[in-house]
N, C-alpha and C positions, 0 to 999 in steps of 0.2 A: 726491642732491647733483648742481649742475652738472656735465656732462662733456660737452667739447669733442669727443671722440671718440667719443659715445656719440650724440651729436648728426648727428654724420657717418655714421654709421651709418644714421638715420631717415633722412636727407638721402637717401643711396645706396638706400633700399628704395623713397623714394618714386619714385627716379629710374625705377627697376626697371618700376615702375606707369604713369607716365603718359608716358613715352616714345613709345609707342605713338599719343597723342595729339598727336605733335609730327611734321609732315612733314617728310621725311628731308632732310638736307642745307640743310634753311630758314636762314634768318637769323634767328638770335634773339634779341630784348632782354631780359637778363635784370633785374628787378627789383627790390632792395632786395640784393644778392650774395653779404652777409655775408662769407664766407673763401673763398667761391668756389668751394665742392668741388663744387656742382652745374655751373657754367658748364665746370670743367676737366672732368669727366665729361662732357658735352654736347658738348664742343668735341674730346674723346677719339671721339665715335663718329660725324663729322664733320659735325657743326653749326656753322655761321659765327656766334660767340657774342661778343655783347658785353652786358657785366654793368656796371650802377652801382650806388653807395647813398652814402650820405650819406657827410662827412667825418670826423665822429662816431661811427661804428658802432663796435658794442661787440667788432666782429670785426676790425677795422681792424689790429691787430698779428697775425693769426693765417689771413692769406689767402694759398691758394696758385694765385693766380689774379688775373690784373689786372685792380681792379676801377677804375672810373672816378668820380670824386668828383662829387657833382653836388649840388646844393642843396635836392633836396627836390620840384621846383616846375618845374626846366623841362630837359625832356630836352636835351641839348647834342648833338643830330645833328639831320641835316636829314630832311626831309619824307619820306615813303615811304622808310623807309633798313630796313625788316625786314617779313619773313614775319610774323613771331611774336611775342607780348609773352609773359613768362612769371615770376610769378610765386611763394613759397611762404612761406607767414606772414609777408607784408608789408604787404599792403593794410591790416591794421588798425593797420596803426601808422603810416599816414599821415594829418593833418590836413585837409590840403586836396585831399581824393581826385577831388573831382570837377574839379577842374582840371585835375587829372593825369590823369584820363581823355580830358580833350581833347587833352591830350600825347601818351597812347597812340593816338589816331584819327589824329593828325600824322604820326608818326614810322610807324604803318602802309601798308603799301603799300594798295591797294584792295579786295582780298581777302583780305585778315589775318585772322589773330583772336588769342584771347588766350588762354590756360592760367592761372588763379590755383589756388593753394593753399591753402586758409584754414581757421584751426582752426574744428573744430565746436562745438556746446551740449556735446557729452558730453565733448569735450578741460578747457571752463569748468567741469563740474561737478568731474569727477573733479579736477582739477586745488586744487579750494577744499580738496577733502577734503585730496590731496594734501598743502596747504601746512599741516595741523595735526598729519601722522603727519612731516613733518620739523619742526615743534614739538617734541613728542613727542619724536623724536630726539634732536633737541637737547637737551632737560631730562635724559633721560638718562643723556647724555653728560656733564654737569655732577655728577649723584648721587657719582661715588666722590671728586669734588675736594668733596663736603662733609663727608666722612668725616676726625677730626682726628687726627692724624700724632701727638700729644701735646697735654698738657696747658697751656698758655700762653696767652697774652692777644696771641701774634704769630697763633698758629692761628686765636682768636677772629678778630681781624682778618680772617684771611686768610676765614676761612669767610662773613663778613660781606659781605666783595667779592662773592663766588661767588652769595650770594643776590642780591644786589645784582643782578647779570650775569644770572639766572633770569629776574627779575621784567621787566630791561631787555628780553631775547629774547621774555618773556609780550607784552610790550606791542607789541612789533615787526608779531609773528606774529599780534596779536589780530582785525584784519580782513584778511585778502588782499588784496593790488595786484592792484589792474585791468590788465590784459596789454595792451591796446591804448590807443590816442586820447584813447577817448570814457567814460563813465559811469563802473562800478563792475563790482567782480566779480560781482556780483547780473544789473545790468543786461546783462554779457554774455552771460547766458544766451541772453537772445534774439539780442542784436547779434552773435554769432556763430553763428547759426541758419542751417538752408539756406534760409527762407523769407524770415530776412531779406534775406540776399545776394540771392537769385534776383528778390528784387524792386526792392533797390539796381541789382544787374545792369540788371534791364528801364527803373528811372528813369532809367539814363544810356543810354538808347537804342542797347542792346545786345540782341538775340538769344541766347539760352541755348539752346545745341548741347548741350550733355554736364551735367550734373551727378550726379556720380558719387564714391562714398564712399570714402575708399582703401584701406580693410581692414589699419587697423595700429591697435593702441590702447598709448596711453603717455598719460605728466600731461606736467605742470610740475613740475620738481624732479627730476625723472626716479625717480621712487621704484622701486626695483630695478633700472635701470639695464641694463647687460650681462648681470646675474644671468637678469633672464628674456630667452628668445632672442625675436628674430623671429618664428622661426616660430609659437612659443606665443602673444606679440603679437598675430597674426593668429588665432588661435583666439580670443584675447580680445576682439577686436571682434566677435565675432560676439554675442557676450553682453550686452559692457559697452559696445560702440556705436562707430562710427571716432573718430580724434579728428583725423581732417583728411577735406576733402571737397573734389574738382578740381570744379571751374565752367569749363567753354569757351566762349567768348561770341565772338560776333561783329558787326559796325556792323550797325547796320539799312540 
C-alpha cells in the first residue's frame, strides 16, 4: 500500500547515490518537486535549489519545501538562471517533453547539464506483478466480511454487497494503469528502457555523460514497504534488476 513516508525514504537513498553527480554548491532546478523532500535535502547540504511542478500535484498538500507552481510548459525564470536541471520520476509524466527540453537548454547556463531519474523496464515489470499480489490482497481482506454473523436475509444482503465489492475491485485491478503519458503497462516495458531514454536523450541533442543504474529495487504499491530494509533492497537489485536508472546528459 501507498506510503508517504516510505516514499521519502527511496527519495533520501536515492539522494544518497547520485549526489555525487551534482557539483557542489550549483544551482539547481528541481523538476516535477512533489513534497519537496529532495529539494530540502539538497538545499540542507548547500545547494541553491529551486524546485517546480505543476498546480495539480498529488503532493501539493504534503510539501515541506517551497515548491513553485508552473504550468507544465514553460519554466518561469529567466535565461541561464542554473547549473543544473534535476530530475526524479518525472519526465515520464510529462506530455510535451520535448518542449520542455528546450526550456531546460534556456534556463541552463552554457555549461549545464542535467541529472534525471527515471524508472526502469524492471520497475514496469515487477511493478504489473506487483499490482495483482495487492489484488490478491485485497480479496483477502474481504474473505472474513463473507462469513455470516447469522442466519437472516439482512446477512444475505450484507454478503451480497461484499461480493458485489470483490467482483468491482476484480474489474479495477484487471489490467494495470500505465504509470506515465504514453501507451500501456505492456508498452512501458520498452518506453521505460535505458535504450529507450538513451536515444530519447541523443534525439533531443543531448550528450549522455553517465548512465548509471541506482542499485535499489522496489515496485509500485510498494509491496513490503518498510518490512524489507534498504539494505536488503540493494541486494535485491542485484538479482531482480534496479528499478530506477540516473541518465546525465549534457547540450551538444
Amino acid at each position: 500500500m501507498f506510503s508517504i513516508e516510505f516514499l521519502d525514504q527511496i527519495r533520501s537513498y536515492e539522494l544518497s547515490f547520485y549526489k555525487s553527480f551534482l557539483s557542489s554548491g550549483s544551482k539547481v532546478l528541481e523538476i516535477g518537486g512533489g513534497t519537496g523532500i529532495q529539494a530540502k535535502q539538497l538545499s540542507d547540504l548547500g545547494f541553491k535549489v529551486s524546485s517546480v511542478d505543476i498546480a495539480g500535484s498529488n503532493y501539493a498538500d504534503n510539501r515541506v519545501f517551497p515548491i513553485i507552481d508552473y504550468d507544465g510548459k514553460n519554466l518561469p525564470f529567466e535565461a541561464a538562471s542554473f547549473n543544473i536541471i534535476f530530475s526524479s520520476n518525472a519526465l515520464e509524466h510529462i506530455k510535451d517533453i520535448d518542449n520542455l527540453h528546450d526550456e531546460f537548454r534556456r534556463v541552463l547556463i552554457k555549461n549545464g547539464y542535467s541529472v534525471h531519474i527515471m524508472p526502469s523496464s524492471t520497475w514496469r515489470l515487477w511493478t504489473i506483478i506487483a499490482h495483482y499480489i495487492e489484488l490478491l490482497q485485497r480479496i483477502v481482506s474481504y474473505m472474513p466480511k463473507l462469513l455470516p454473523l447469522e442466519i437472516s436475509i439482512h446477512e444475505l444482503i450484507r454478503i451480497a454487497y461484499q461480493v458485489i465489492e470483490i467482483l468491482r475491485t476484480i474489474k479495477y485491478y484487471f489490467i494495470p494503469p500505465r504509470h506515465g503519458e504514453f501507451g500501456n503497462c505492456i508498452t512501458e516495458l520498452y518506453t521505460f528502457s535505458r535504450s529507450y531514454w538513451s536515444k530519447h536523450f541523443k534525439n533531443n541533442n543531448y550528450v549522455l555523460v553517465d548512465v548509471v543504474p541506482m542499485r535499489l529495487f522496489y515496485t509500485g504499491h510498494m509491496i513490503m514497504g518498510k518490512m524489507l530494509s534498504l539494505k536488503n533492497r540493494e541486494k535485491l537489485s542485484l538479482i531482480l534488476g534496479s528499478s530506477c536508472i540516473l541518465y546525465r546528459v549534457k547540450n551538444k
